[in-house]
C-alpha positions as CSV (number, residue, x, y, z in Angstrom):
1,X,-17.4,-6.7,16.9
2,X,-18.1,-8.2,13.8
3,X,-17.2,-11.8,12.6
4,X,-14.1,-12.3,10.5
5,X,-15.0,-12.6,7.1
6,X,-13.7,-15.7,5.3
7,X,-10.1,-14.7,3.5
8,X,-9.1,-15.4,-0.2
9,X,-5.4,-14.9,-0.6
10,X,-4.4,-13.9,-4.1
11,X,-0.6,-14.1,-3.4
12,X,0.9,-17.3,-2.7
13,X,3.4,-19.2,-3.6
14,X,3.9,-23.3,-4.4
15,X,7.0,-25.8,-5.2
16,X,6.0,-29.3,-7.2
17,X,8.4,-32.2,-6.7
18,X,9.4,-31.0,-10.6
19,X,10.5,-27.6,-9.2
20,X,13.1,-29.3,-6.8
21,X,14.4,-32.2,-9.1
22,X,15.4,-29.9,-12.0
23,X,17.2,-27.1,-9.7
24,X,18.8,-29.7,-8.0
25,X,20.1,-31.3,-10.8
26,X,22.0,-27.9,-11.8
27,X,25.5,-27.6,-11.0
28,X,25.9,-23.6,-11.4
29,X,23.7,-20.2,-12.1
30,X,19.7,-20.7,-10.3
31,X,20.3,-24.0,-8.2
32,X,19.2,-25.9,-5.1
33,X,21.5,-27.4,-2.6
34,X,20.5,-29.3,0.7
35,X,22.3,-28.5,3.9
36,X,23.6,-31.2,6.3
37,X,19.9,-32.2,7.7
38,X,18.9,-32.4,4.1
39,X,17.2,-28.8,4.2
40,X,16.7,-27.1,0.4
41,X,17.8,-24.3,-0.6
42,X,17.5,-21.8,-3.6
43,X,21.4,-20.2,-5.1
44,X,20.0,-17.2,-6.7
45,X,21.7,-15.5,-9.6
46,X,22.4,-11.7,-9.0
47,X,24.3,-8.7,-9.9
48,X,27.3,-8.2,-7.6
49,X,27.7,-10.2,-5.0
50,X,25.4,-13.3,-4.9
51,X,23.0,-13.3,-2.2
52,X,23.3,-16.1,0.4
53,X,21.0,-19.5,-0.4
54,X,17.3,-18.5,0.0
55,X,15.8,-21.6,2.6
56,X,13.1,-23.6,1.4
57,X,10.5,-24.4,4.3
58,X,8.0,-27.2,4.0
59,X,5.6,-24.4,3.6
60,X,6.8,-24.8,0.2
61,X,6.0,-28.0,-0.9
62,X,3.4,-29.6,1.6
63,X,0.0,-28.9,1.0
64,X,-1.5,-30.5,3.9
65,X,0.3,-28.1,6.4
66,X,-0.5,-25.4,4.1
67,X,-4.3,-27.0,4.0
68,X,-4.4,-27.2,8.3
69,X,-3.1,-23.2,8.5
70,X,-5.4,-22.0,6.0
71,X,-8.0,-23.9,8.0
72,X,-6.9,-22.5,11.6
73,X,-6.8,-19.0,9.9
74,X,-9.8,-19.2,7.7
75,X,-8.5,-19.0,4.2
76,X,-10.9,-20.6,2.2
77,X,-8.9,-20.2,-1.3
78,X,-5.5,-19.4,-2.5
79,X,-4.2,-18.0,-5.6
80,X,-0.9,-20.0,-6.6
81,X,2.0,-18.9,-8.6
82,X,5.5,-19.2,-9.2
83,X,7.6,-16.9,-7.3
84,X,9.5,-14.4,-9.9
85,X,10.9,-12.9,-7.2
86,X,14.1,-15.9,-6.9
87,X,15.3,-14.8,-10.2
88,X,15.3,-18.0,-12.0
89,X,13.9,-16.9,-15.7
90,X,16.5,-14.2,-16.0
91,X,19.1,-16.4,-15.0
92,X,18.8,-19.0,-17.5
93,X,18.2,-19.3,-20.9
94,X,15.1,-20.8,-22.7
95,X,16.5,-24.3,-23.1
96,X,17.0,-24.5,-19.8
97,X,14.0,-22.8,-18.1
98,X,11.5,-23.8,-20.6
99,X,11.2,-27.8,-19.4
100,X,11.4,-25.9,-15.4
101,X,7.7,-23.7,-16.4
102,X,6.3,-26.6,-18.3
103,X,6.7,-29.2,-15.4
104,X,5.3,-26.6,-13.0
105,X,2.3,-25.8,-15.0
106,X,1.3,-29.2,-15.7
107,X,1.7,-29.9,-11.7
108,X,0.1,-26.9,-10.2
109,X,-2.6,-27.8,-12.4
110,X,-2.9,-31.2,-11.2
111,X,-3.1,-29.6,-7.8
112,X,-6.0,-27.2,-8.7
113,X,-7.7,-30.2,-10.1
114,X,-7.4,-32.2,-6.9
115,X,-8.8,-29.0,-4.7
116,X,-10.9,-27.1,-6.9
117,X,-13.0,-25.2,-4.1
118,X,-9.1,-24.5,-2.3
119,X,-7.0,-23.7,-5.0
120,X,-6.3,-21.9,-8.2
121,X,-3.5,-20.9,-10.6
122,X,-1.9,-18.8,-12.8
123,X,0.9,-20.1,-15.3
124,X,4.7,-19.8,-15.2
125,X,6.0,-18.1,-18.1
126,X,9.5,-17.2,-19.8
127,X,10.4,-14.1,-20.5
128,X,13.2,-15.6,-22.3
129,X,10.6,-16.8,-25.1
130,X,7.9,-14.5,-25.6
131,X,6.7,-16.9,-28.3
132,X,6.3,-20.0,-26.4
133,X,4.7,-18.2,-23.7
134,X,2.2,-17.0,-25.7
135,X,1.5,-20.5,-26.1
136,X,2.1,-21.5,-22.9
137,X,-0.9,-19.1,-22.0
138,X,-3.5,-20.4,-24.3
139,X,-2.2,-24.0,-23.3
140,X,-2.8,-22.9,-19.8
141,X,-6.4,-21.9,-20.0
142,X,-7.2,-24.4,-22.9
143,X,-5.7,-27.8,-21.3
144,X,-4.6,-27.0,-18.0
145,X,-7.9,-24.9,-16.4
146,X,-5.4,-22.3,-14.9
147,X,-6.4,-18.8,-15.5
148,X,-3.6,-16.9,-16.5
149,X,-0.2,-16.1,-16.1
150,X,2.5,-14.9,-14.0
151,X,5.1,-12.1,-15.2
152,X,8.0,-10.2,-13.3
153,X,6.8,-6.4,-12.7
154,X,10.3,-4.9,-14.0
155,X,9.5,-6.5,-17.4
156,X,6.7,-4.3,-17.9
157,X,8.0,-1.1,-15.6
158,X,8.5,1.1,-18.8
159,X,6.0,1.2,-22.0
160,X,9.2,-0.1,-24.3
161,X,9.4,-3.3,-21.9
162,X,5.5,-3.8,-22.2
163,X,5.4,-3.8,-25.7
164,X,7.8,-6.7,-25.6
165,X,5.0,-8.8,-24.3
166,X,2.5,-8.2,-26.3
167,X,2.2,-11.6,-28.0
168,X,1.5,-12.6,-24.4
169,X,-1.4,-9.9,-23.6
170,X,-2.6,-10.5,-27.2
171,X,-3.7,-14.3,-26.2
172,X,-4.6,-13.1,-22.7
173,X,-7.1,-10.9,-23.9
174,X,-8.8,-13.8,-26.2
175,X,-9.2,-15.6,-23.2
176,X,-10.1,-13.2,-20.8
177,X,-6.9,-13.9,-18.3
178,X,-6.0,-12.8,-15.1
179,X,-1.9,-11.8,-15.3
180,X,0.0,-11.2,-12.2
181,X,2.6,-9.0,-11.9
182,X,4.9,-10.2,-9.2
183,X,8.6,-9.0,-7.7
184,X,11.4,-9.6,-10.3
185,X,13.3,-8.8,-13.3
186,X,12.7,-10.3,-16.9
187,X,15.1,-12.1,-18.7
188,X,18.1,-9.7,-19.8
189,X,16.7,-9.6,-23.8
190,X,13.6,-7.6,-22.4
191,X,14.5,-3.7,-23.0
192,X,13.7,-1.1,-21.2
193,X,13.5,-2.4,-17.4
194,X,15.3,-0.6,-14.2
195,X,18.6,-0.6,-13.8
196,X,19.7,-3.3,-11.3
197,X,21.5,-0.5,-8.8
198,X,24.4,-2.3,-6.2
199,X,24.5,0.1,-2.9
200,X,27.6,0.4,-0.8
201,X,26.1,1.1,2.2
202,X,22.0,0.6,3.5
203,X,22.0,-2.1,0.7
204,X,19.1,-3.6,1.9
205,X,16.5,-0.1,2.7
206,X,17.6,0.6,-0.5
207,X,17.1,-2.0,-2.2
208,X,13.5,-2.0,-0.7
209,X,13.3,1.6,-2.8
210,X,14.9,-0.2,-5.5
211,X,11.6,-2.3,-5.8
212,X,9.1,0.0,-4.7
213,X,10.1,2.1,-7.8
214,X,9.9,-1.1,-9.8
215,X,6.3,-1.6,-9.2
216,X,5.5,1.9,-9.2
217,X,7.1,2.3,-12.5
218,X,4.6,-0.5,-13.7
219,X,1.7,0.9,-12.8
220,X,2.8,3.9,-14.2
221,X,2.6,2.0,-18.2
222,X,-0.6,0.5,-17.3
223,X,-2.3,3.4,-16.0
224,X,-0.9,6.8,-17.5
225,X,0.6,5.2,-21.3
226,X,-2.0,3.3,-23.9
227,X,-0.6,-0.4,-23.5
228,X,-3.8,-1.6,-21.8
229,X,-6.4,-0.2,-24.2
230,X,-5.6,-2.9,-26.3
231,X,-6.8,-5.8,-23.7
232,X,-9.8,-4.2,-21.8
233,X,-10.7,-8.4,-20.7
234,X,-7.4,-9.3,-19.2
235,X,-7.5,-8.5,-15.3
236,X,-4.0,-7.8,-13.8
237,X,-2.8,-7.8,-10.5
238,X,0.1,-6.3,-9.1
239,X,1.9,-7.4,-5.6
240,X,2.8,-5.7,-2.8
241,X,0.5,-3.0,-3.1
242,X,2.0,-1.7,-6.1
243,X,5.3,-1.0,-4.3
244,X,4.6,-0.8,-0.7
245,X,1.7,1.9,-1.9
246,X,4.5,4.2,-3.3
247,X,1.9,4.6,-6.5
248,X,-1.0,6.4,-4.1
249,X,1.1,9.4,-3.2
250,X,2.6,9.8,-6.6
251,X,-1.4,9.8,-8.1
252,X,-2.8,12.3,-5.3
253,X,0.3,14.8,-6.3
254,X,-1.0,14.6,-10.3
255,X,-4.6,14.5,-9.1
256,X,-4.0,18.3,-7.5
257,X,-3.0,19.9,-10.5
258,X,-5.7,21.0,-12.8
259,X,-3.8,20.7,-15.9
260,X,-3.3,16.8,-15.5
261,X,-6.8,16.1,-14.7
262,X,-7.8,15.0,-18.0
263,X,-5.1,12.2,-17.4
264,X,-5.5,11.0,-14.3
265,X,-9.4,10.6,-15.0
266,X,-8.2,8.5,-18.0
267,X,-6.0,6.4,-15.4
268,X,-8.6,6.0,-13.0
269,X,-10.5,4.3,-15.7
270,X,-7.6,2.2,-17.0
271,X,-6.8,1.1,-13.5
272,X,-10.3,-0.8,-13.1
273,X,-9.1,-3.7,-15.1
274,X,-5.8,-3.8,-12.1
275,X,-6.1,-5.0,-8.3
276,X,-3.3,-4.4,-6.1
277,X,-2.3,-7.2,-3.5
278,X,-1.3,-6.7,-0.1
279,X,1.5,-9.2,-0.1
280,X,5.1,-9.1,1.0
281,X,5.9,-5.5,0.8
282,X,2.3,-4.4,0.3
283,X,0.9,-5.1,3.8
284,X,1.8,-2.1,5.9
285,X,-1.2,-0.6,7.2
286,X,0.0,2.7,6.3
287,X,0.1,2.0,2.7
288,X,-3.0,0.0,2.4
289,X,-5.3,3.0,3.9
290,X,-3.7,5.4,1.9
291,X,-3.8,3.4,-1.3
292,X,-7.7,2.1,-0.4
293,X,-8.3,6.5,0.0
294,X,-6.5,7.2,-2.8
295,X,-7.3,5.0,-5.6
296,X,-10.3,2.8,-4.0
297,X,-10.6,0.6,-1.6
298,X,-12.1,-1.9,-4.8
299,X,-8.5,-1.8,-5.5
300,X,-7.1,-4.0,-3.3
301,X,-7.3,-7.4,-2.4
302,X,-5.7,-9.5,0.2
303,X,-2.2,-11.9,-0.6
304,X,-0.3,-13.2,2.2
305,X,3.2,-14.1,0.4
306,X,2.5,-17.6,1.9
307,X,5.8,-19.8,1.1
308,X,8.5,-17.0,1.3
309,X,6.6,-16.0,4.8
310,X,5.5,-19.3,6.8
311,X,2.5,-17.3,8.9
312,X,-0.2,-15.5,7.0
313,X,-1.6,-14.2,10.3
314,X,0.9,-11.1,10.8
315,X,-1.1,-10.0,7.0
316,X,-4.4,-10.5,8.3
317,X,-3.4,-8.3,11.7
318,X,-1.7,-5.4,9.7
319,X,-5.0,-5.3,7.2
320,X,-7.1,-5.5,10.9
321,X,-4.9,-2.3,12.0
322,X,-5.4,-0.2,8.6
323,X,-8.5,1.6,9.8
324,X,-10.6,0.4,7.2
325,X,-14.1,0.0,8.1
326,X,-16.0,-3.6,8.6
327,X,-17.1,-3.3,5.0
328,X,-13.6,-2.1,3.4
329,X,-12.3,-5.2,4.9
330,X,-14.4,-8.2,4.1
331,X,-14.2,-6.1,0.4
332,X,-10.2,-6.5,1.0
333,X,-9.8,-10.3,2.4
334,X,-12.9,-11.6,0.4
335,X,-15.4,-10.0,-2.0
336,X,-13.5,-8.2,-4.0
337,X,-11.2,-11.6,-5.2
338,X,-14.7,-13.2,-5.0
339,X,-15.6,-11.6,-7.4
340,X,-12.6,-11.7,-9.8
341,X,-12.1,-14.8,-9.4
342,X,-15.3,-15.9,-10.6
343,X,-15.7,-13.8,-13.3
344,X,-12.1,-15.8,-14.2
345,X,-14.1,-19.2,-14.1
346,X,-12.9,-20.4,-10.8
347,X,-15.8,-22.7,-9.0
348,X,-15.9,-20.7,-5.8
349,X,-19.3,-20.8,-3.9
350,X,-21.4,-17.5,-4.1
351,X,-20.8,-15.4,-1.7
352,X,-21.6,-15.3,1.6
């Protein structure tokens, strides 16, 4: 059997001591409270009924247990964002969530700076001020040696929402970012996103369809509409494999019909500037083999979901059972991030 290849995890996720202060000091809408034994916790802001408090680990916030399980798994670099999937930026306005980004970026930074070989970042951004976060980008890359940014995927699920960023993807391509696309809905100014659906019964299997066609309806504007042609040098992931892989079935189905071949040829191309995580939602091995036979193994690359999940190792044992071969998985939990990392700037060592 072949040795485990070293793992770079694209999706991961990191509070600063920022992060908590400012939440905490909320007294309504996006919030932390501590429990009795002085435990956070994040109030998130929802249509309907609110969900119950979303517990905050130390996963979240200490680095050196995060540092010891990488180590005991063999992660030798994580990507670090914020997570769009607790709904902050669509629950607050600018004023208040622009100080919240700011603080973050200039700490995760720090933290990239202090573990250069371990760590990198993309920015937080607002999609309550398109302006400042085109900004905030160029500041990002600039002053704070973070390559890129970090946007919800329902913000860009239709072309009309896209276009809405463009100020962002316009200083993204000058300086060749890498833009993730992660769970979550933009702020309520951004047209064109899904419709947030409440279910009366099986809320939370559909709400898991809910998502899926969220990410799949991303893809969708960067593959089969023109909003990418514009910014052939920005790279963009998207988590959880696109939507649990609901994309690879959709693009076989076009890919039989003769009459659509023209366009799907054109979205193959499009889709070599977009990597596909197999975090959260995206790490059945189901879904990974059928996206990796569909649209390219080169597609995908490995993210774990670390924070929100505590253990990265139940990830690494689903991409183990996908059936890919040897080479397909090193490609998934290394050299395919290896490479777009470094072509990012990131100092990683050459590969193995």
């Amino acid at each position: 059997m072949s040795a485990q290849p070293p793992i770079i995890d694209l999706h991961s996720h990191w509070f600063p001591p920022s992060s908590l202060r400012l939440l905490e000091a909320r007294g309504h809408g996006p919030r932390i409270s501590r429990d009795a034994n002085g435990r956070p916790a994040l109030h998130r802001a929802a249509a309907g009924v609110a969900p119950p408090p979303f517990p905050l680990g130390p996963q979240w916030f200490d680095i050196e247990a995060r540092l010891a399980h990488l180590d005991a798994l063999g992660v030798v670099h994580q990507l670090l964002s914020w997570p769009t999937t607790l709904g902050v930026d669509p629950g607050l306005e600018a004023a208040d969530s622009l100080p919240l980004w700011t603080l973050w970026n200039d700490e995760v930074a720090a933290l990239v700076r202090a573990h250069p070989r371990r760590f990198s970042a993309v920015a937080a951004l607002s999609t309550a001020d398109i302006a400042w976060s085109a900004r905030e980008l160029a500041r990002a890359h600039t002053e704070l040696g973070l390559i890129g940014g970090v946007l919800p995927v329902a913000g860009l699920a239709s072309l009309a929402a896209a276009q809405r960023f463009a100020p962002v993807f316009e200083v993204a391509q000058r300086q060749r970012s890498h833009l993730y696309l992660h769970t979550g809905f933009a702020h309520p100014s951004v047209p064109g996103q899904p419709l947030q659906l409440l279910h009366a019964d099986a809320a939370d299997v559909r709400g898991a369809l809910d998502t899926a066609h969220q990410f799949a309806s991303t893809l969708i504007t960067l593959a089969f509409t023109d909003f990418l042609d514009a910014y052939p040098d920005v790279s963009v992931q998207v988590a959880m494999l696109g939507g649990s892989g609901l994309i690879a079935p959709v693009f076989e189905q076009l890919a039989l019909r003769a009459a659509q071949a023209g366009q799907v040829a054109q979205a193959r191309r499009r889709l070599r500037q977009v990597w596909l995580d197999t975090g959260a939602a995206g790490q059945g091995p189901a879904a990974i083999a059928a996206v990796a036979r569909v649209l390219g193994v080169d597609r995908i690359v490995f993210g774990s979901d670390y924070a929100p999940a505590a253990d990265i190792a139940p990830v690494i044992e689903h991409v183990r059972q996908s059936g890919l071969d040897p080479a397909a998985q090193r490609a998934v939990f290394h050299d395919t991030a290896h490479a777009l990392l470094r072509g990012r700037g990131v100092p990683l060592p050459l590969a193995a």
